[in-house]
C-alpha positions as CSV (number, residue, x, y, z in Angstrom):
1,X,36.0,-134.5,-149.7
2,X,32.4,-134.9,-147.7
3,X,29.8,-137.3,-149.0
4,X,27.7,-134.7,-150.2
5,X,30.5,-132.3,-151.8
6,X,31.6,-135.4,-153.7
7,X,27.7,-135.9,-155.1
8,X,27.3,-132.2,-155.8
9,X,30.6,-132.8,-157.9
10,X,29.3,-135.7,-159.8
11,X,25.9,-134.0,-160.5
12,X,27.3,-130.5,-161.6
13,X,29.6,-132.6,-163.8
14,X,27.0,-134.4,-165.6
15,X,24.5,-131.3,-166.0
16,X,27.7,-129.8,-167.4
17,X,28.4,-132.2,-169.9
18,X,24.7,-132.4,-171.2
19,X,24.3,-128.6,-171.7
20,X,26.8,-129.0,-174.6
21,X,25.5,-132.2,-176.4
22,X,22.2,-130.4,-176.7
23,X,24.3,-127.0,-177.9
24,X,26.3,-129.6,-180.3
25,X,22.9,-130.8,-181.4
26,X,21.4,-127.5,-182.3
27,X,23.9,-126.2,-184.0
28,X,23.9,-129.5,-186.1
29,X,20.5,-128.9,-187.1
30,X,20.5,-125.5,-188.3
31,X,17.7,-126.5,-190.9
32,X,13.9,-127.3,-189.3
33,X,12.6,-130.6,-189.7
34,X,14.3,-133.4,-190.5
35,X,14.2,-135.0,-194.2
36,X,14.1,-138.8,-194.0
37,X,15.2,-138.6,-197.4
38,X,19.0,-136.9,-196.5
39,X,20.9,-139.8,-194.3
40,X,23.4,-137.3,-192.6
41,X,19.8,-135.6,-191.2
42,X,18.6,-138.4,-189.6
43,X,21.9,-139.2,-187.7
44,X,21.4,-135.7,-185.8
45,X,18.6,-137.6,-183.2
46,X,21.7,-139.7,-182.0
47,X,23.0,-136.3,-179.6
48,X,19.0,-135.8,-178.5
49,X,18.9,-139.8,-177.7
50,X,21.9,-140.3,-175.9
51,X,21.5,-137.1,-174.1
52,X,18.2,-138.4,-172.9
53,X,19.8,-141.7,-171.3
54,X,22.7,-140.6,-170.1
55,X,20.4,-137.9,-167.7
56,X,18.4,-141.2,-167.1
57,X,21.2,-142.8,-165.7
58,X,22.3,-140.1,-164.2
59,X,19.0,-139.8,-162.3
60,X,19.0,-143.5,-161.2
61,X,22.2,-143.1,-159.3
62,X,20.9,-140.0,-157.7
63,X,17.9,-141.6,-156.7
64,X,19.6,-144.6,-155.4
65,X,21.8,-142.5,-153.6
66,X,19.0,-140.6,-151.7
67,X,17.1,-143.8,-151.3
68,X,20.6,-145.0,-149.9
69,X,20.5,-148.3,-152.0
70,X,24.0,-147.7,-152.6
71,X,27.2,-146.0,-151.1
72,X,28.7,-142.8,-151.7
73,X,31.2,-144.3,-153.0
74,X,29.6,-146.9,-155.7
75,X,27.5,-143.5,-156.5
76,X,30.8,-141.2,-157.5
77,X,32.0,-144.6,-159.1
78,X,28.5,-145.1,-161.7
79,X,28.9,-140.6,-161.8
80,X,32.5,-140.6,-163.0
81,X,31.5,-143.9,-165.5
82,X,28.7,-141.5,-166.8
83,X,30.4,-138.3,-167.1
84,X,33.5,-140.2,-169.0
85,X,30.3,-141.3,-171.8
86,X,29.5,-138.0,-172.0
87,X,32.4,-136.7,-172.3
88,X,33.1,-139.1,-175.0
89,X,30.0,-138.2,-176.3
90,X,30.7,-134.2,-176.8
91,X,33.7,-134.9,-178.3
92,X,32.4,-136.9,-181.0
93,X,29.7,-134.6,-181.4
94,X,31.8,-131.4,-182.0
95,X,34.2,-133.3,-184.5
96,X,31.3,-133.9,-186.4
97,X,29.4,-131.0,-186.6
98,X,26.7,-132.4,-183.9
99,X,26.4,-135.9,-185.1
100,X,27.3,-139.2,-183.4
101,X,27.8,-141.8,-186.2
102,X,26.3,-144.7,-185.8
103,X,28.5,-147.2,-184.9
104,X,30.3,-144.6,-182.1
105,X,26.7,-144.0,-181.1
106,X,25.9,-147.8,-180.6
107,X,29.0,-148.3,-178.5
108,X,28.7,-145.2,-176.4
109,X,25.0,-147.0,-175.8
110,X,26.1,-150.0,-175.1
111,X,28.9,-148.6,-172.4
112,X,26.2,-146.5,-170.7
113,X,23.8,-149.8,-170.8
114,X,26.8,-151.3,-168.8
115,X,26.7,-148.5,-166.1
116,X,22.9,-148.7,-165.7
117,X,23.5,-152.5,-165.4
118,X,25.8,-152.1,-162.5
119,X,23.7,-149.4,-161.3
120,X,20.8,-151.9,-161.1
121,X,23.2,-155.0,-159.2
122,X,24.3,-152.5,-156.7
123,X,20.9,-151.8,-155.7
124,X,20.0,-155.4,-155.6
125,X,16.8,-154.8,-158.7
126,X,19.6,-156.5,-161.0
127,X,21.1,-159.7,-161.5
128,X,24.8,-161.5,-161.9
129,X,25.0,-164.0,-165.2
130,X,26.7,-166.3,-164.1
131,X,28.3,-167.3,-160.7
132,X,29.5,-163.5,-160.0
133,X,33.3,-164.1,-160.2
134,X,33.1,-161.9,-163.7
135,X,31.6,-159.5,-162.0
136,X,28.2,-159.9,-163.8
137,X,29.8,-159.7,-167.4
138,X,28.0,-162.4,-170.2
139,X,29.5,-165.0,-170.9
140,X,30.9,-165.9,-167.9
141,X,34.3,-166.0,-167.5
């Protein structure tokens, strides 16, 4: 597959998997505003968030790729990464009627956090912890 098919792939994938996180988000929130006082409301802006950074990330590695700060390759690598969060993501979402709990939210944050992280060493604006035989993880070793 060409360079540019392969990028194509990756970016329809991840517009695809967004679409229905904000679908699974409006249909979770059938009701107008949200009440701070009802705790399952205020667990709905989890979908919205993690929408929001995973097209973040999503934009970074195209950027980087059109900037060529990093490979084809190391760019399908950070898309698949993404997509699999999303995915993850969606499915959460629809088995709980367009929520994320909290804790499946937080990790799904954090492993997204770790793709931006590599996104960032691979274009040289981030640094290793460590002396790089981890392959940037904290703590070292």
């Amino acid at each position: 597959m060409s360079t540019s098919a392969s990028l194509k792939t990756a970016t329809l994938a991840a517009i695809l998997i967004a679409a229905p996180l904000a679908g699974a988000y409006a249909a979770g929130h059938h009701k107008g505003a949200l009440d701070a006082t009802d705790p399952t409301a205020m667990t709905g802006p989890r979908v919205a968030a993690l929408v929001e950074q995973v097209r973040g990330v999503h934009q970074g590695i195209v950027d980087a790729r059109r900037a060529n700060n990093i490979t084809p390759a190391v760019a399908e690598r950070l898309e698949m990464r993404t997509a699999r969060i999303g995915r993850a993501a969606e499915k959460i979402a629809a088995s709980d009627h367009g929520r994320i709990p909290a804790a499946q939210y937080h990790d799904l944050l954090r492993q997204l956090d770790t793709v931006d992280q590599r996104l960032m060493v691979n274009t040289g604006s981030g640094f290793l912890m460590g002396d790089g035989a981890d392959g940037g993880n904290y703590p070292n070793g």
